[in-house]
N, C-alpha and C positions, 0 to 999 in steps of 0.2 A: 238628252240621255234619258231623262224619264219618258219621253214619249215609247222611246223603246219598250220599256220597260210594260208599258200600259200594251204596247201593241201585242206583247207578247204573252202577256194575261191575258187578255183578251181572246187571243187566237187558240192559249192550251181550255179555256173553260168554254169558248165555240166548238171547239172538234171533241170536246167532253161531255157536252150536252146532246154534238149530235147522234155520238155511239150510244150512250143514254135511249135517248128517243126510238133510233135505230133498232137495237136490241129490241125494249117495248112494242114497235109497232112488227116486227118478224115476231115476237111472242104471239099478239094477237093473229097476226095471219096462220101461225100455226093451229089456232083454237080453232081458227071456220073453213080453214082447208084442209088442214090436217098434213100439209108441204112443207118443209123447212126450206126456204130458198134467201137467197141473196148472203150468205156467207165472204162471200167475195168483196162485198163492202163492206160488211162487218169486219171484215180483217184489215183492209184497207184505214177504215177510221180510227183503227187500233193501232195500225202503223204510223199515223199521220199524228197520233200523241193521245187516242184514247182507250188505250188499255188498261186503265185505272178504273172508268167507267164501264166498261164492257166486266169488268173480274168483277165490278162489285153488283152490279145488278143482272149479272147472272144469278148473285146470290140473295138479291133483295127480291127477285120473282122467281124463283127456284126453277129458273127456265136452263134446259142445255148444260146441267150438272153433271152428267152422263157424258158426255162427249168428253173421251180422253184427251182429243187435240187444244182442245179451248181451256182447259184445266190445267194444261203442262206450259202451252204457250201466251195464254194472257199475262202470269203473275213475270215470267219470265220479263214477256216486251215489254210489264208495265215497268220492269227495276230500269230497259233498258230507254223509255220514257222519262222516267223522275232522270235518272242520267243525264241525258241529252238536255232536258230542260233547265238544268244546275250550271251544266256548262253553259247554255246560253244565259243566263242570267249572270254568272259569271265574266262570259267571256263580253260583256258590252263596254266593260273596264278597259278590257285591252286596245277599243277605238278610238277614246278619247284620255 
């Protein structure tokens, strides 16, 4: 049962580090091309349980503060992340 547990810390502070990273290294590629691209994965990593990370270093590098989409739907999927993550920590009770 604790292995669960660890496996699953583990996986929400892996796909949190990588929206992290993710955001920062699209930040830099904006500074030397001046293209914002790869959104598609930034959403995706956000889907996949890092929307906590994406909402707050948006606002740790004052990057994409301006884009209405990212402002309405981070804080949203991040409630619907901590969500999902309660029931799974929760729900390891109910296998054994």
């Amino acid at each position: 049962m604790t292995i669960l547990y660890i496996c699953l810390a583990v996986y929400i502070l892996a796909v949190n580090f990588y929206a992290f990273r993710f955001l920062r290294a699209q930040k830099e590629g904006y500074e030397t091309d001046g293209v914002i691209k790869g959104d598609g994965k930034l959403l995706l990593a956000a889907l996949l349980g890092g929307a906590i990370a994406v909402y707050a270093s948006m606002f740790i590098m004052h990057y994409r503060l301006g884009n209405l989409f990212f402002m309405i739907f981070m804080p949203l999927l991040a409630v619907l992340n901590v969500y999902c993550f309660v029931l799974a920590f929760r729900g390891v009770y109910m296998f054994f």
